[in-house]
N, C-alpha and C positions, 0 to 999 in steps of 0.2 A: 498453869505451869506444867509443862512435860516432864514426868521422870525418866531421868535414861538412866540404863546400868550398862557400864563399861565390861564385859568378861574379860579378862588380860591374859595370857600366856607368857610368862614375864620372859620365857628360855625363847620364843618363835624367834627366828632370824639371830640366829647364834646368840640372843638374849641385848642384842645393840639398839636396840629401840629407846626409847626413853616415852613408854605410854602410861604417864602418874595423874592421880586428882588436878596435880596441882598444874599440870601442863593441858591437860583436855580443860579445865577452867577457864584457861586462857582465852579458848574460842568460843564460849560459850555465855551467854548475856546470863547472867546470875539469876536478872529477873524471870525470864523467861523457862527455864531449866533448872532444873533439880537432878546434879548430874553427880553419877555415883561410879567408882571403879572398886572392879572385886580382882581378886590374884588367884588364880589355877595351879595349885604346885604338883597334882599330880593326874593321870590319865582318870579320868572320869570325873573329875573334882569339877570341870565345868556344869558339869547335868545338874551338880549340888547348886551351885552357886545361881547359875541359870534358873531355877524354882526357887532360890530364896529370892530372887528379883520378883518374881513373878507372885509371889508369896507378897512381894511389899508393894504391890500393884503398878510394875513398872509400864511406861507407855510403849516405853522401848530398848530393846537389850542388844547390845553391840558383841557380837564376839572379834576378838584382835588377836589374832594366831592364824596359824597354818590351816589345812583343810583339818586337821582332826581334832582341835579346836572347835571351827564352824560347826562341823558334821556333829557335836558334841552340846552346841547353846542349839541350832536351829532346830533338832531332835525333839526338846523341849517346848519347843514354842508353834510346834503343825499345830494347825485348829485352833490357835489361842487367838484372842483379839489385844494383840501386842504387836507391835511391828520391829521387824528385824533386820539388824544391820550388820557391815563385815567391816574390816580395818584388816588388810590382809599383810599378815608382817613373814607369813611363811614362805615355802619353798615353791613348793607347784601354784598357787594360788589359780584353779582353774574356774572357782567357780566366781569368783572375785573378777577375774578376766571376762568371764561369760556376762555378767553382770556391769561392764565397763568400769568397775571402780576402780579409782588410780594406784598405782602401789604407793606413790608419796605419802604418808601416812598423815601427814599435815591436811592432806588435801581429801585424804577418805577421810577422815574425822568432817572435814568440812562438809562431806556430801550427805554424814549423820545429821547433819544440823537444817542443811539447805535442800535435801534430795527429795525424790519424787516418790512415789510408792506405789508397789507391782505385786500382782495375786500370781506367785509362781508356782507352776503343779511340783510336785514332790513325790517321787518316785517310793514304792513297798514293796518289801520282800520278807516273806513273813512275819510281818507284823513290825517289822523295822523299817526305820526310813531310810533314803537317797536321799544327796540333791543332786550331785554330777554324777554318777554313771557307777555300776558296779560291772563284775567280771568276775566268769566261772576258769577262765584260761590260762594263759601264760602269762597275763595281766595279772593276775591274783600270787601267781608263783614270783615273778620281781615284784611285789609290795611286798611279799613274805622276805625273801632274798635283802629288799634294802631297808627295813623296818632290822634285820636279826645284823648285818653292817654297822647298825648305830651311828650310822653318818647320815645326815639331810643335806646333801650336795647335788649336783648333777649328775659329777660325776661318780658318785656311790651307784647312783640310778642307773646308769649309761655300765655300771660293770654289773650290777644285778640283772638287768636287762641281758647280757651277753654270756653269763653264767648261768640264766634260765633258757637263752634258745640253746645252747648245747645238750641241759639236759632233764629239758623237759618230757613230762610222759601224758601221754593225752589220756583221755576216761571217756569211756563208751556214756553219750545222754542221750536222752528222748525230751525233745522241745517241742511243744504243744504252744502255735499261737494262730488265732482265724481260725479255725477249726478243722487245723492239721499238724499231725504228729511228725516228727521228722528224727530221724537217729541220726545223731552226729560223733565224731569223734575229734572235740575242737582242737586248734593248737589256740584259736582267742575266740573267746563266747562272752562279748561286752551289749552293755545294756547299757544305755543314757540316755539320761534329762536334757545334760548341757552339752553346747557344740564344742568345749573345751575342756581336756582333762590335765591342764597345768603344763607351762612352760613352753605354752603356747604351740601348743599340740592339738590335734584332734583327730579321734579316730572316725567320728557322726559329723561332719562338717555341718549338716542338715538339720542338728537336733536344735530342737525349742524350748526355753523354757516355760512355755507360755501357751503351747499347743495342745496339750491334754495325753501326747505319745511316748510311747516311746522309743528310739532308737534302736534295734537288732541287729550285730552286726557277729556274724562267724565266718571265722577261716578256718577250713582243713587243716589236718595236719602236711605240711609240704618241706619240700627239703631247702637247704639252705639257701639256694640261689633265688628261688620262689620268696621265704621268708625278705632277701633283701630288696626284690621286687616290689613286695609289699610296702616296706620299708620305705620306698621311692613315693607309694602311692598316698601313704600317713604325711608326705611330708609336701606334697602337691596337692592334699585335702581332697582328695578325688578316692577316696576307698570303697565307696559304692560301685566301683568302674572296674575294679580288679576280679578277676575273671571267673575267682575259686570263692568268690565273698557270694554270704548269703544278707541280704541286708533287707530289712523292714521296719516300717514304722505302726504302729502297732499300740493298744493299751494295755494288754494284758499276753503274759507269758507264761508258761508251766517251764521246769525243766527238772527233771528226775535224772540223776547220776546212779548208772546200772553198777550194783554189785557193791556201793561204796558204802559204808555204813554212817563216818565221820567226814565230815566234808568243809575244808576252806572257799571264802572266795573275796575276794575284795571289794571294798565298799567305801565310795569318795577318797581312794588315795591310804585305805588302813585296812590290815589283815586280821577278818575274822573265823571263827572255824564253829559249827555246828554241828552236835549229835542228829543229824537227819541228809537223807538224800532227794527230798523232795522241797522245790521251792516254788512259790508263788508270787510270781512278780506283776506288781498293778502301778496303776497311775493315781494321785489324788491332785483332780484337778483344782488349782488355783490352793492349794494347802497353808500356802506361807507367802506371809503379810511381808515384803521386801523391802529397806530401801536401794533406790539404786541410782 
């Protein structure tokens, strides 16, 4: 008999789900499963709840919320021999997307039951994990901008986004990857896993989850007409092709931010901030046990 544990974010998708025992029971043969749901009620409560699964020997732990949800059970579970699952009920849902799983929540539940299983690499940056993609740039400044909004909309995104290129300020790095150093001063410095970072977007059209790389993609700082050029090229998935892009694929990165002492940067779609200015970013190939 397989034990699953359901992680729940009861509020993901403005809280209109209806993801209970008594409804995931439904689909699930009694005899065959030993199926459990926990409730998340506040930011980091999944890592708790995620180890008490893991604590009671689960086979397999389902996180059902947004990317900071995911980013939050899958964290726990690199290197475990558990395998793991998504029910994506949030807004971006990029890595859910990357991973084909349906939004139908009826029907990702069903792929927990009936789906295949995949050794996905998992992205490191000091000592913390990825799964889709983080960013030292303008990317990191709209997740700060639409996290302090309090709205999960599009269009929260779509005015964070337009209130960070007005007034964003770039910072002097030094990125070290292949063994060469290079000074930048980004307006976007993203790194990924996955070819999707929600809402069926993609800045790495190219990236793998399954390759052992990673994704390097910078733009200069340029002015506004450039930024909407860009713009054109995120949206025709061709950003490799844009002419100010530095783009590589790559397992390992350094990036030191000159003169910064405290430093943010975003990570699967949620704004973190560090007391340091140096980071190390690696690949662990095949890290985490998937279904998909």
């Amino acid at each position: 008999m397989k034990k699953i544990f359901f992680i729940v974010n009861p509020i993901s998708g403005k809280g209109k789900h209806n993801i209970t025992l008594e409804y995931i029971k439904t689909l699930f043969d009694e005899k065959s499963f030993d199926v459990h749901v926990l409730n998340s009620t506040y930011k980091r409560h999944a890592v708790t709840l995620t180890q008490e699964a893991l604590a009671a020997n689960a086979d397999i732990i389902v996180a059902c919320g947004g990317d900071g949800t995911i980013h939050e059970v899958a964290t726990e579970v690199v290197g475990k021999d558990v395998i793991f699952g998504v029910v994506p009920v949030g807004s971006g849902n990029g890595l859910a997307s990357n991973l084909s799983i349906p939004k139908d929540i009826e029907k990702a539940i069903l792929r927990v039951r009936d789906g295949k299983v995949m050794n996905m690499d998992v992205g490191c940056v000091n000592g913390e994990y990825f799964f889709s993609n983080m960013g030292f740039g303008i990317d990191a400044t709209i997740i700060d901008n639409y996290e302090k909004s309090g709205k999960r909309k599009l269009g929260a995104y779509i005015k964070a986004a337009l209130h960070s290129a007005q007034h964003y300020k770039t910072k002097r790095m030094l990125v070290t990857y292949n063994g060469q150093t290079k000074e930048v001063n980004p307006l976007l410095l993203f790194i990924s896993n996955s070819n999707e970072m929600g809402y069926n977007m993609s800045l790495t059209p190219k990236a793998s989850l399954t390759d052992g790389l990673l994704d390097y993609l910078m733009v200069p700082k340029i002015n506004i007409f450039k930024q909407l050029t860009f713009g054109l090229y995120v949206i025709l998935k061709k950003t490799e092709k844009f002419r100010k892009t530095d783009y590589v694929q790559t397992d390992k990165i350094t990036v030191e931010i000159v003169g910064q002492e405290k430093n943010g940067f975003q990570m699967d779609g949620e704004y973190y901030e560090y007391d340091t200015n140096k980071f190390e970013i690696s690949m662990i190939k095949g890290g985490l046990r998937v279904l998909y």
